[in-house]
MARDREN-606664 format. One record per atom (N, C-alpha, C): residue in three letters; x, y, z. Coordinates in steps of 0.05 Angstrom, whole numbers, plus 5000, padded with zeros to 4 digits. Layout:
residues N
alaXYZ;...
This chain:
residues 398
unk690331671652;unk688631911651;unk686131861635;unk686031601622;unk684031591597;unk680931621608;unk680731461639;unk677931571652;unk677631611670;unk679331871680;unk680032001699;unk678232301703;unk676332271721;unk675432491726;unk676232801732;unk676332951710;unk678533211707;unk675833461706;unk673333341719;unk671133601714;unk672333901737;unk672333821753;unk671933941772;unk674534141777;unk677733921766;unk680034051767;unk680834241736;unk679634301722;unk680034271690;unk677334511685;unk675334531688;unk673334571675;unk673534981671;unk673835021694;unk674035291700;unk677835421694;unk679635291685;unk681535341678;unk681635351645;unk680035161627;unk679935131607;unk679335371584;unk681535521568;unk681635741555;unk681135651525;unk678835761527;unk677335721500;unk678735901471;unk678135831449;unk679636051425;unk677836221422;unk676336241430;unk673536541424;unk674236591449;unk674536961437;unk675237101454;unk672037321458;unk669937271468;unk668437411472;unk667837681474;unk669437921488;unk669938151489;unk671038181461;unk673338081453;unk673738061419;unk671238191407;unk669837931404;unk667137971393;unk665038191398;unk665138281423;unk663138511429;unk664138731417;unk666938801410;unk667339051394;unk664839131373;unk663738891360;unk660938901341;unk659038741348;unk657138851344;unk654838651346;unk654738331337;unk654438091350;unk655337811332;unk652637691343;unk651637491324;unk650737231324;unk652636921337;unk652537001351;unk654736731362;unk653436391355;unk653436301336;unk651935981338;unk654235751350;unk652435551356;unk655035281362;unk652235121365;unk652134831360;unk650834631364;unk650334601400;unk648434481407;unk647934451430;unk649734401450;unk651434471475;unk653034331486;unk655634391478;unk655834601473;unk658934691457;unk658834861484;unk658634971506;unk658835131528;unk658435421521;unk656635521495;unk656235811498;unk655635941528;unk653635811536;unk651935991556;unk654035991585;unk656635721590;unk658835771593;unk660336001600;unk661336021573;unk663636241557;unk662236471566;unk659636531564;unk659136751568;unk659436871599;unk659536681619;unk659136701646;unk661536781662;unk664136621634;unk666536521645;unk668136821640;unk667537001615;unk668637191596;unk667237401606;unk664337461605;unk663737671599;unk661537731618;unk662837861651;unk662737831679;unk660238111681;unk661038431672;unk659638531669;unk657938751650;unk655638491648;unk653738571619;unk650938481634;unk648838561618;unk646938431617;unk646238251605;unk645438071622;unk645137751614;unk642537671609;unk641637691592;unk637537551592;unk638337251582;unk637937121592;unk637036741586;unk634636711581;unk634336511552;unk631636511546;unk631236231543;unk632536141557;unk632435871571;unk630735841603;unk631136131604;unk629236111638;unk625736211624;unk625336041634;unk621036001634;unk620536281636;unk620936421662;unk620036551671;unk620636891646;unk623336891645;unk624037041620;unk622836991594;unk623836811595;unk621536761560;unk619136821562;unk617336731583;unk614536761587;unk613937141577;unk615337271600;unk615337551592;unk616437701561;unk618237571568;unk618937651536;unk618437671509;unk616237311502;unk615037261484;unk612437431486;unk611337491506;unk608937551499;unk608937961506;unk611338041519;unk611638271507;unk614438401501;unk614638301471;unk619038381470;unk618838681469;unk617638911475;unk618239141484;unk619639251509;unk619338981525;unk620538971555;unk623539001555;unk624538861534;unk626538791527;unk629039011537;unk628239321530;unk629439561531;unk630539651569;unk627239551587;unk627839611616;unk629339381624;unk629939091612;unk632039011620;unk634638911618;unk635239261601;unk638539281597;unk639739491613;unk641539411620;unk642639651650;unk645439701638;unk647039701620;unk649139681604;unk649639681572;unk652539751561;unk651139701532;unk652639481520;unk653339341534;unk654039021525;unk652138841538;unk651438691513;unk647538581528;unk648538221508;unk648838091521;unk647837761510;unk645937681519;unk644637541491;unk642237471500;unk641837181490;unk642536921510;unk641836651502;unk639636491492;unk640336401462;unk637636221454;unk636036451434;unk637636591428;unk635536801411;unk633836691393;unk633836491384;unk632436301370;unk629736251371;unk629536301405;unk626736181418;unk624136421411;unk625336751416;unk623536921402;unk624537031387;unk625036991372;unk625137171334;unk623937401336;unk621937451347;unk620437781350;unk622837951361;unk625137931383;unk627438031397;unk628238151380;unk628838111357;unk631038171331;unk630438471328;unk627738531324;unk626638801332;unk627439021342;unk627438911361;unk628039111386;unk630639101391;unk633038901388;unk635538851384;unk636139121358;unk635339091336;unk636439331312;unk635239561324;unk633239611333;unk633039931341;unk633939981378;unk635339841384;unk637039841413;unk640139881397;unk641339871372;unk643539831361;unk643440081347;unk640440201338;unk641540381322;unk641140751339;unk638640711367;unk638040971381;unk640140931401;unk641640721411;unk642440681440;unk645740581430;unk646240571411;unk649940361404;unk650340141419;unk648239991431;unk649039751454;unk649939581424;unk651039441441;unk652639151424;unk651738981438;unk650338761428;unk649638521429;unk651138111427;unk650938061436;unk651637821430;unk650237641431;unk648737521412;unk646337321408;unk646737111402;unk646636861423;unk646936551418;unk644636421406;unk645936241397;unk642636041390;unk643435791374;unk642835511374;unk643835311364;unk643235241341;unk640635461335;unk639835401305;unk639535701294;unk640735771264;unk639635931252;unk636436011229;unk635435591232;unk633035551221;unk630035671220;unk630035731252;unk628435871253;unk627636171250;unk629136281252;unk630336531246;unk629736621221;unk630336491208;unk629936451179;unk627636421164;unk626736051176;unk623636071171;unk621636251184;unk621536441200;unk619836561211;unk620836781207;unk622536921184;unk622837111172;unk624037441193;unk625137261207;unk626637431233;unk628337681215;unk628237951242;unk629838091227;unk633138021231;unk634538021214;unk636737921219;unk639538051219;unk638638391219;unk639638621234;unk642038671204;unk640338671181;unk641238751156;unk643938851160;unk645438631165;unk648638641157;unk650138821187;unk648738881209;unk650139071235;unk651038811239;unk649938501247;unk651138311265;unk653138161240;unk655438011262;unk657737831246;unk656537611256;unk657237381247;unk657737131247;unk659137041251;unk659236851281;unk661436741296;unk660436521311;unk662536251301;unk660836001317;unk662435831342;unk661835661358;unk662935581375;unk663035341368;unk665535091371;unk665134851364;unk666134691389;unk666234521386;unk666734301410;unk669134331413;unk670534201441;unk674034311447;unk675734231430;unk677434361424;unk679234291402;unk681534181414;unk684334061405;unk686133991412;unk687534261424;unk688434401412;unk689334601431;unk688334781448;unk685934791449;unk684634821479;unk685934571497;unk685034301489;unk685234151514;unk688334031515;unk690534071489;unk693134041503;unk694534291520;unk693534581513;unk694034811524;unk694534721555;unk691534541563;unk690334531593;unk691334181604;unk693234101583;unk694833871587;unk693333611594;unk690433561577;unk688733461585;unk688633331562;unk689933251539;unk688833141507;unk689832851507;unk687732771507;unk687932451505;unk687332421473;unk688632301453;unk688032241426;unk685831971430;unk685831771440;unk683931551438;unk681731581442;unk682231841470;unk679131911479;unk677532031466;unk679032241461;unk677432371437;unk677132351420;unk677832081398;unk676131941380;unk673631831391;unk674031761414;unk671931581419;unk669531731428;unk669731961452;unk668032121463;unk667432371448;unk669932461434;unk669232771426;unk669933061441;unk669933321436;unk669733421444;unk668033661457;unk665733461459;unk663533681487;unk664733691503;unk665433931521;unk665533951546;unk664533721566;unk661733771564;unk660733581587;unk661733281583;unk662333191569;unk662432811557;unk665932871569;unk667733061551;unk669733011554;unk671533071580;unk669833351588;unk670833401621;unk669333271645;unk667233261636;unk663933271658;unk664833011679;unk662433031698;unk664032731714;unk662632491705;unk662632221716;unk661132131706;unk661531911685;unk660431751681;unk660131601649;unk659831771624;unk661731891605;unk661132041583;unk658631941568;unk658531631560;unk657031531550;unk652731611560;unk653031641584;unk650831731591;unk649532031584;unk650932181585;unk650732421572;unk651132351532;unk652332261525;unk653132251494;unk650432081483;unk649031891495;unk646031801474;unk645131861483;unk644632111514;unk641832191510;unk641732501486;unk644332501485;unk645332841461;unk642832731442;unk643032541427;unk640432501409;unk638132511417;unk638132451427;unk634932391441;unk633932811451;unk635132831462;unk635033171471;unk634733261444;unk636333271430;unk636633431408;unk634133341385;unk633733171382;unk630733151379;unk628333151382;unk627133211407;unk625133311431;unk625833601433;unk627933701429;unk628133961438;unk628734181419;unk630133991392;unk631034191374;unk629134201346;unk627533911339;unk627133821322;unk623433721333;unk622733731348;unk620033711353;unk618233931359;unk620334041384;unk619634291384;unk619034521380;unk621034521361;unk621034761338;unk620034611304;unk617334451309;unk616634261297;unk617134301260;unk619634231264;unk622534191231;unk621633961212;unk619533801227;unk619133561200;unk616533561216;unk615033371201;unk611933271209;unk612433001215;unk614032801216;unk613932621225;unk617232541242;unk617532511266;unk619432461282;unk621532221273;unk619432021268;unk620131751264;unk622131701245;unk620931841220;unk622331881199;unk624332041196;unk625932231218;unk628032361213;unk629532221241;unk629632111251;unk630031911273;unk631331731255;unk630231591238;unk631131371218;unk633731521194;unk632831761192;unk635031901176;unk637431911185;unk636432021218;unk639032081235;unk641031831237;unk639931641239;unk641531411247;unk643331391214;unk641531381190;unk642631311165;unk644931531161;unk644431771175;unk646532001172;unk649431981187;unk648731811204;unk651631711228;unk652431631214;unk651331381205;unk652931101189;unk654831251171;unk653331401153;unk655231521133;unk656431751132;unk657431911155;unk658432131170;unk661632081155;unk662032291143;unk664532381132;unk666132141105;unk662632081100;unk662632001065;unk661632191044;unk662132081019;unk660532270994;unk657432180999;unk655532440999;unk652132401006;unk651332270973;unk649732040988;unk648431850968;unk645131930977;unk643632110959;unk642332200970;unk638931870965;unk640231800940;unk638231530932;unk640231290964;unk641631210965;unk642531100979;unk641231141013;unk641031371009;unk640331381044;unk637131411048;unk635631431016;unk632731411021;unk631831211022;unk633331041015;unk632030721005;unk632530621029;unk635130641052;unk635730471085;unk634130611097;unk633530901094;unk631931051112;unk628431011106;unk627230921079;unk625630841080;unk624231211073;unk625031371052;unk624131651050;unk624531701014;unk623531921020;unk624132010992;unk627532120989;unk628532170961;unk630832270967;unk630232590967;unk627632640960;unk627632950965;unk627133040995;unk625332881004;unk626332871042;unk628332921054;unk629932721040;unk632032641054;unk634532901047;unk634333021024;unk635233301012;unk634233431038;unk632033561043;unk630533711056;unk632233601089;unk632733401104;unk633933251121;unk636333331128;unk637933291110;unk640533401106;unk640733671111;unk639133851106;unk638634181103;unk638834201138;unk636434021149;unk635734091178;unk637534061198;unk639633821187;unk641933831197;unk643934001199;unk644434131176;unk646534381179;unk645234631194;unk642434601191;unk640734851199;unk641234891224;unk640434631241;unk641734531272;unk643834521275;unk645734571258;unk648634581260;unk649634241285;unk647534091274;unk648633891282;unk650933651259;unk651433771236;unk653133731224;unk654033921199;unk655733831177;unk656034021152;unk657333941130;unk657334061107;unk658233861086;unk660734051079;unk663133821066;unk664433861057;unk665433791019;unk665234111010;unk664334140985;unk666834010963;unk666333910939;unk668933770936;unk671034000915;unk673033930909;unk674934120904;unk674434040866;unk674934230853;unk674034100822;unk676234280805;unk678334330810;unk680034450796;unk681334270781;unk681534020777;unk683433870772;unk681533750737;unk684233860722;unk683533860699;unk684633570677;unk685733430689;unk687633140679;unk685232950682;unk683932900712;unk682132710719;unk679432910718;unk677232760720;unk675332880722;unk673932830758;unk673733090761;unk672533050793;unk670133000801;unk669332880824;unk666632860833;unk665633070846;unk663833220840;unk661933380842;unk660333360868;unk659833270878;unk657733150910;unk659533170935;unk658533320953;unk659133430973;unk660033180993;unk661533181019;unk662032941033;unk660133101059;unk659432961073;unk657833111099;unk659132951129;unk659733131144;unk660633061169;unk658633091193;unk657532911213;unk657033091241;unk659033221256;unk658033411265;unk660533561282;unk661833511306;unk661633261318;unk663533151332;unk663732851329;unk666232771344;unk666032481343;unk664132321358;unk664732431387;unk663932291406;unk660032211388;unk658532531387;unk655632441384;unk656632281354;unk658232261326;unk657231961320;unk657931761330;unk659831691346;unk658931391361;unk656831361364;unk656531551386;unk653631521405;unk651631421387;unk650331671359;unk649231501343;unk649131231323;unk652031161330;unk652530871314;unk652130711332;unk651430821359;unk651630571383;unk654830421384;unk656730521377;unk659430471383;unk660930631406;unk661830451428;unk662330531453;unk665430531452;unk666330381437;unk669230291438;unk670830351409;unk672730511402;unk674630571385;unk677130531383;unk677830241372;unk680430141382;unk682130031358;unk684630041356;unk686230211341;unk686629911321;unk686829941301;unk687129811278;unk684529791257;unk681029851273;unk680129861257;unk679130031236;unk677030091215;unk676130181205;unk675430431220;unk672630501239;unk672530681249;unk673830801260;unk676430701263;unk679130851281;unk679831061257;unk680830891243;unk680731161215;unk679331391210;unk676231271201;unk674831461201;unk674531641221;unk674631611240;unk675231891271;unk677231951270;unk679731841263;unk682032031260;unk681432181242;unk679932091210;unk679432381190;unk677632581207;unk676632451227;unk674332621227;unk674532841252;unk677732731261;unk677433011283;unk679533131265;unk680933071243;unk682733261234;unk680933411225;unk678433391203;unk677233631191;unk675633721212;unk675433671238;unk674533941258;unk676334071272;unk678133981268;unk681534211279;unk681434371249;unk681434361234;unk681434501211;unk679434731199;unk677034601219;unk673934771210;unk674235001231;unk674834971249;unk675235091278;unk677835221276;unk679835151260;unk682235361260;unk680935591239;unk679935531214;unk679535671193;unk676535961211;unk674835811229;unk673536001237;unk674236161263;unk675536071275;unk676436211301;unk677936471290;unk680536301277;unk682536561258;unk681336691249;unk679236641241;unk677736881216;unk678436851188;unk678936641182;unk680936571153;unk679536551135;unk679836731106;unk677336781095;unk679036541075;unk678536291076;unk679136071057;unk677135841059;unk677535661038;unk676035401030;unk677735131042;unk675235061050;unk675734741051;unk674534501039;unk675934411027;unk674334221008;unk675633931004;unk675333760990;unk676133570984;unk676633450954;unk678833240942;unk678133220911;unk678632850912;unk675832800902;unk676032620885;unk676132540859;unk678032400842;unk676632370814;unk674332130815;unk673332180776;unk672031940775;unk673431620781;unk675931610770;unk677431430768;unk679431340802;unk677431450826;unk677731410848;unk680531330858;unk682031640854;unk684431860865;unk682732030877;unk683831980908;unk682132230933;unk684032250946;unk683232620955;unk685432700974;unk684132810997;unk684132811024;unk681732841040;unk681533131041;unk683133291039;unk682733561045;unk684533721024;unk683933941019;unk684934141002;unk683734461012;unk685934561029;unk685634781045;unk687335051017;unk683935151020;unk684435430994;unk686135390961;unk686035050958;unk686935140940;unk690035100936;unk690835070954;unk693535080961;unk695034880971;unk694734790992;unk695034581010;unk693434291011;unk694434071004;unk693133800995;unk694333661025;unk691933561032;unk692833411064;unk690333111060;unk693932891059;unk692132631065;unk692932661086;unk691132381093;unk690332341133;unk690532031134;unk692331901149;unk692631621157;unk692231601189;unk691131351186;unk691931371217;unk693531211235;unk695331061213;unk698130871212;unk699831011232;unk701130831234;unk703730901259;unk706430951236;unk706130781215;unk707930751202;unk707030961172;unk707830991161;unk706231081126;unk709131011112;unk708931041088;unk711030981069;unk710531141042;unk711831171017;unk711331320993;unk708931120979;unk707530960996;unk705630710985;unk702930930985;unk703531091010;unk700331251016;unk700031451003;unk702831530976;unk702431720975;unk700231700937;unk699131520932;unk697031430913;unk695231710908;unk694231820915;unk691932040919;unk693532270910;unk696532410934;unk697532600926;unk699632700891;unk699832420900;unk702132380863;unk699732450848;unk697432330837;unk694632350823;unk694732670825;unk695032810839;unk693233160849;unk695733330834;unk697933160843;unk700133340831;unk700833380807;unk699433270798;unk700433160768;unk698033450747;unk695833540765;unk695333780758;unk696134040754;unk694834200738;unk696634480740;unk696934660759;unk696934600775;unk696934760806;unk699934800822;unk699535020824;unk702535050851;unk702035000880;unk701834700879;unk701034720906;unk703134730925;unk703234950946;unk704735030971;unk706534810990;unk704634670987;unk704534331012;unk702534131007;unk704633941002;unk702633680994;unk703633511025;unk701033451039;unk702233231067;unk700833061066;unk702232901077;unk700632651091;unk700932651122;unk698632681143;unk698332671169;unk698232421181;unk699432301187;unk699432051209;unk700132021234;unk699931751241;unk702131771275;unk704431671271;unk705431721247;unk707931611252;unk710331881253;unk711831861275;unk712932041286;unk716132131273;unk716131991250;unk718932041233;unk718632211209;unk719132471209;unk718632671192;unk719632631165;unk718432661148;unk720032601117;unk718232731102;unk721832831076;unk720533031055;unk721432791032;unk719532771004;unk720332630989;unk721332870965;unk722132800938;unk723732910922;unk721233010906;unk719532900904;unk715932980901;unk714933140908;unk716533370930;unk715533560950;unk713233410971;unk711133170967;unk710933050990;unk712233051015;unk710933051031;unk712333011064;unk709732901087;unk711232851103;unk709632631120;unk711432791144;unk707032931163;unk707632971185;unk706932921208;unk707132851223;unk705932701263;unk703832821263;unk702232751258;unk698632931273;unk699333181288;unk700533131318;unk700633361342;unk703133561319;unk704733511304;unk706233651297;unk704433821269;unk702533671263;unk701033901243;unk698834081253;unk698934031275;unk696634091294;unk697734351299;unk700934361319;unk702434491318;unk702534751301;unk702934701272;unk703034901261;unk700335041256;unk698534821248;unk697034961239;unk695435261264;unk694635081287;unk694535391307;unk696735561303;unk699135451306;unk701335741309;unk701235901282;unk700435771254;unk699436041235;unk701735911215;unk703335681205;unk705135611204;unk705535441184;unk702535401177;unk701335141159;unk702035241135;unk702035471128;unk703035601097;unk705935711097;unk707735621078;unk710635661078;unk710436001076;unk708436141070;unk708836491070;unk705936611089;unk705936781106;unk703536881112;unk700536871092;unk699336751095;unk697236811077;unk695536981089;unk694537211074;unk692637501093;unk690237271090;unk688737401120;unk686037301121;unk684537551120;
């Protein structure tokens, strides 16, 4: 099945965790990085509304130059409107369509940057915040379609992971697009070249601690640039940082955020690595790195008002994840693990904390509790719980 063309059989069956109508009960901001299938979802879910695309020339044309129009073309009071991003003036006419008329809205857009810099109205607390991420494992084992190798290697866009075709062809031109279109266009830096050179220095070190002198000096920038860099990236929601956990009062913790891109597949693409094959280094790193987007994506779909973070000390004891506080989750990507891996968790425990569940996630498929409350669980089996709501030994309210 590993490159087996499943566009065509797969694409239109595939049941996403955003439930759209959900969402229209209130007005939402819907974001997701480019290529996450909003404009999709919306076609697939939400059959009859008024639809404005501001992706079509011809709409934008009218729209930008008079958003009063805006009002004669809504015929309903569920109104999405794609790319809101592109006129910021809309926002306008969106809050007083919300507050004389009760339409509900649903507003996509890949960046919230501009919006922001151009001092958009941002509908003072009526709209929620809700994002779309790339397919998750239980979307695509739901649809019996989850390849683990692949999706280290490709990721989860739709188009790379379902689409037909060479994934790879679609996955480096994602950069190239996303900089002509997201980052020139909506002109985010003054020089191309130089955040081109960041981008690449930002792959390399995708789901490390940010060295902000480290990545000015390969990238050839300032580190206040490169600060500023980092910003444009989360802004684009083409990646995000993960903040570190500092409760731990025995060791002293590191302070400095770890930063991820948000899928696998685009960092290959940007490492120029086509192939992910099992024993090496980067195999690892993509196994951490689709666990903390099953995790980012459970915590926002659910609505789960908790933290995700990470702890390292100075005296380099790290545990990759620490969900609310509670829950300490290492990540291997061994077939085998042993009480050898458990270095990081023994270190965490030894704090004043009641922690719920201390794991270790691997592929190794033989379940074990140690006398340490440690336990070691199969990836698909933590995967398992964590969608079914399961991951905490008591309900935790969200």
């Amino acid at each position: 099945m590993f490159y087996r063309d499943i566009s065509r059989e797969w694409c239109g069956k595939m049941k996403r965790q955003l439930n759209l109508l959900e969402l229209l009960k209130k007005t939402h901001f819907l974001f997701g990085p480019r290529g996450t299938g909003k404009s999709h979802l919306i076609r697939e879910q939400l059959k009859n509304i008024s639809y404005i695309n501001l992706l079509k020339s011809k709409t934008y044309l009218r729209l930008k130059s008079r958003p009063a129009e805006l009002e004669a073309m809504i015929s309903t009071d569920l109104v999405a409107i794609d790319e809101i991003q592109r006129i910021p003036e809309l926002l306008n006419e969106v809050h007083h369509l919300i507050e004389e008329r009760g339409i509900r809205f649903l507003l996509t857009g890949s960046s919230a940057r501009k919006l922001r810099r151009d001092g958009a109205n941002l509908l003072a607390g009526r709209a929620i915040r809700a994002e779309l991420f790339p397919l998750t494992w239980k979307e695509l084992r739901d649809a019996e379609v989850f390849d683990l190798r692949r999706y280290l290697q490709i990721g989860g866009l739709p188009l790379a992971y379902l689409g037909e075709g060479d994934p790879w062809d679609y996955l480096f031109s994602y950069a190239e697009t996303y900089l002509r279109e997201e980052i020139q266009a909506e002109a985010l830096v003054r020089n191309l070249a130089n955040y081109t050179r960041f981008l690449e220095q930002a792959a390399i070190r995708s789901s490390e601690i940010i060295n902000y002198t480290s990545v000015a000096s390969d990238a050839q920038l300032s580190p206040n640039t490169v600060r500023d860099y980092y910003q444009i990236l989360e802004d684009t929601l083409l990646g995000y940082q993960l903040t570190p956990w500092t409760g731990s009062k025995k060791r002293k913790a590191i302070q400095t955020a770890k930063f991820y891109l948000f899928d696998c597949g685009v960092t290959n693409a940007l490492n120029n690595i086509t192939h992910v094959d099992e024993g090496t280094e980067n195999f690892g790193r993509m196994f951490e790195h689709f666990i903390c987007n099953e995790l980012k994506s459970w915590l926002s779909y659910q609505k789960k008002r908790m933290t995700l973070q990470y702890w390292r000390s100075t005296s380099k004891f790290e545990v990759d994840f620490i969900l609310d506080g509670k829950v300490a989750i290492e990540v291997k990507a061994a077939k085998k693990v042993s009480d050898r891996d458990h270095k990081g968790l023994r270190a965490l425990s030894e704090e004043a904390v009641d922690w719920q569940r201390m794991i270790v996630v691997s592929r190794d498929k033989i379940p074990m509790k140690y006398p340490s409350g440690i336990e070691h669980l199969y990836w698909e089996d933590f995967l398992r719980q964590l969608w079914a709501d399961e991951l905490f030994p008591v309900t935790t309210k969200s």
